[in-house]
N, C-alpha and C positions, 0 to 999 in steps of 0.2 A: 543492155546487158541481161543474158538472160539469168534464171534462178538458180542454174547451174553454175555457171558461169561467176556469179555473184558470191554461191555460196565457197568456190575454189576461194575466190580473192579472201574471203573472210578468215578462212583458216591460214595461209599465207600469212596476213598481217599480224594471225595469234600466235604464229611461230615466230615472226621478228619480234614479237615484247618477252622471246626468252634473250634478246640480244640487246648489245650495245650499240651505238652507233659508231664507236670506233670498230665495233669486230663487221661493220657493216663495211665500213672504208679501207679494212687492211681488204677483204674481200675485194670491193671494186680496185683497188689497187693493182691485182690482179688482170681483172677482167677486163679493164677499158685502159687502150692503148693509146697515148696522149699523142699527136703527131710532135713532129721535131719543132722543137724552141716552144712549145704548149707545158705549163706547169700541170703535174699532176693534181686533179685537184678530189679526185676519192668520192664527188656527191657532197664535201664541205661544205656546207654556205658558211664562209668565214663573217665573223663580226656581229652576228645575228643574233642577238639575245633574250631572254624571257621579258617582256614589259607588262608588269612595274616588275622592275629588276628581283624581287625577293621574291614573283611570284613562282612558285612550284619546289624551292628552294626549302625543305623543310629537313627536318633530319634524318627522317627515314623516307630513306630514295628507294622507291619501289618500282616494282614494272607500272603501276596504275599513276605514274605520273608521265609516262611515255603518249605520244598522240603519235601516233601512224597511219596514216589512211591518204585517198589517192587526192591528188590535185586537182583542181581549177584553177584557170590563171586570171590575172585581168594587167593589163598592160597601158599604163597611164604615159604620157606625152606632154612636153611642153606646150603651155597655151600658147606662147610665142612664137614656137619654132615646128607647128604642128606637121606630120609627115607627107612624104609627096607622093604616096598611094592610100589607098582608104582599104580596110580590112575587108575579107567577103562578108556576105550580107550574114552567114551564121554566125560570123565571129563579131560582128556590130551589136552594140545594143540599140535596143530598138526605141523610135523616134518616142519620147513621152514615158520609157521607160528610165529605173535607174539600174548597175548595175549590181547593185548589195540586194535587190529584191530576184537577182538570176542565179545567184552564189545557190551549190548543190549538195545537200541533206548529206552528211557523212565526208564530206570532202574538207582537204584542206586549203583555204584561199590562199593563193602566194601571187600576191601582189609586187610589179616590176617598174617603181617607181625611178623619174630620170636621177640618175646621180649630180650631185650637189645641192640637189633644194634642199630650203629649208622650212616646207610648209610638211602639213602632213601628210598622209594617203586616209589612214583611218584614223575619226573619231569617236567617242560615245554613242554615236547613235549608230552608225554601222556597224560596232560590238555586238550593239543590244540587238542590233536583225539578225546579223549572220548565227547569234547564238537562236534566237528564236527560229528562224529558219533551219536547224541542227546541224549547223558548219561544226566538223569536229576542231580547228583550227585556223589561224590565219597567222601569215607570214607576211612582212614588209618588209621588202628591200629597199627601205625610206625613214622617215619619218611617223610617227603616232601623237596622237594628243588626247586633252581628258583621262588625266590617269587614274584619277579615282574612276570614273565610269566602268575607263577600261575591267578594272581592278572586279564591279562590283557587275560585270555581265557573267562572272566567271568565265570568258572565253581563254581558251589558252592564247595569247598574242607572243607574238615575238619581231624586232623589227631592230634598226639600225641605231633611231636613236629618237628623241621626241621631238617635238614643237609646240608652241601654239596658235598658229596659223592656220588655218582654214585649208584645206587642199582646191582651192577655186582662185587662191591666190597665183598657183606657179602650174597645175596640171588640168588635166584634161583627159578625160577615158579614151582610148584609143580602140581595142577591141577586149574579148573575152576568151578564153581557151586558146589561147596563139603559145606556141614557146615564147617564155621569158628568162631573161638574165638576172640571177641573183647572183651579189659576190662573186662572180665569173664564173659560176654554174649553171647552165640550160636547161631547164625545167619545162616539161612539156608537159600538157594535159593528159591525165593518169597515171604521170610519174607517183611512184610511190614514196610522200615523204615521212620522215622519220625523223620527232624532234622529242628532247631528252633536256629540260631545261637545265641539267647539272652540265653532261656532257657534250651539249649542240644540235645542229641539226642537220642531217646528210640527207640526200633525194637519190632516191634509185632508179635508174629509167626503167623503164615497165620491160622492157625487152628483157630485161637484165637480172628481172629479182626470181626468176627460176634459178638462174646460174648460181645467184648471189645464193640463197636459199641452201643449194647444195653445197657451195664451197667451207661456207664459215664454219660448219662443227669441225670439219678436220682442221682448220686453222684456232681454233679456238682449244680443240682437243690437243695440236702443239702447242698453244703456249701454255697450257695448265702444265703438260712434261716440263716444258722449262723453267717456271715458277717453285715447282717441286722440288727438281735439279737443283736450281741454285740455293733454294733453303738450305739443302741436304751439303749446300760446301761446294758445289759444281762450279766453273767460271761461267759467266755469261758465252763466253767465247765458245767453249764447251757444249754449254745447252743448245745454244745457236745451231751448229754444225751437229749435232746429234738428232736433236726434236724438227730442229726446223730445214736445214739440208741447205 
């Protein structure tokens, strides 16, 4: 990426911490067309919450507890059930290496652990890297352990639910930067994600957040008319059909 390049993305991501992640998702709601019998799902990662649960959770909810910034994925497999192609050689980690020593400076990890285990993906010690290595966040769509650790890397985590099992118990790396499924959301390498420990966390595909960028003030600029509206005595129904068409 060049410095150009770089510096575009930067001011982008300073403009989403004037947003929500809902006013991100009424946006994609918008813009990505679900095919037929597909549930809309807006960049939700449903279920996905701040771990240790109180973390970011303070009473003054400010933009500076918002984490946004692009992706890296890593995509773990059952040891048991391992797949019947192998990743290309980019997306492999490499023989002797691990994968928390590949995780990238500014980026968010979003980890795509099989559903049902009940080991971990991350624990305290790959907190304490990824923070040291300046991962701006990491996401698990699994399991996490070590919660004080967690707690005491300052990393922002967020993940499905905890263990205390070892991740060597039920998984196994599969590759790095591949799309992954989170909560039934497709999350690809430089999606932009967008996590808000009060309100959640939505993923923007990269293609998208030009669009997304330009849509939400006018969608945001209606619903402040309709907030107003109905203080002022208006019906819902009313503001609806008036501010929002």
């Amino acid at each position: 990426m060049s410095a150009g390049s770089s510096s575009d993305l930067l001011e982008k991501l300073r403009q989403l911490h004037e947003y929500s992640p809902c006013d991100v998702s009424d946006a994609l709601l918008k813009l990505q067309k679900p095919k037929s019998g597909e549930v809309a799902r807006a960049g939700f990662l449903a279920d996905i919450v701040p771990i240790p649960p109180s973390q970011g959770l303070a009473a003054d909810v400010s933009a500076s507890h918002k984490v946004i910034a692009p992706a890296c994925t890593l995509k773990l497999v059952s040891k048991n059930s391992p797949p019947a192609s192998t990743p290309p050689a980019e997306n492999a980690i490499p023989k002797g290496s691990h994968w928390v020593d590949l995780t990238e400076p500014g980026s968010i990890v979003v980890i795509d652990q099989p559903e049902g285990q009940k080991c971990a993906a991350v624990g305290g010690i790959m907190a304490q890297r990824m923070k040291k290595r300046g991962v701006a966040g990491c996401i698990i769509g699994g399991r996490v352990r070590d919660m004080a650790e967690l707690k005491s890397s300052q990393l922002p985590i967020f993940a499905l639910g905890k263990s205390t099992v070892g991740t060597g118990a039920e998984s196994t790396v599969y590759a790095r930067n591949v799309p992954v499924s989170i909560s039934g959301v497709t999350v690809s390498p430089g999606d932009i994600v967008f996590c808000d420990p009060v309100e959640g966390i939505v993923v923007i595909p990269q293609e998208l957040l030009d669009e997304t960028l330009s849509l939400m003030p006018k969608l945001v600029s209606a619903d402040d008319k309709v907030k107003e509206a109905v203080e002022n005595g208006m019906t819902v129904a009313e503001a609806f059909k008036n501010f929002r068409g």
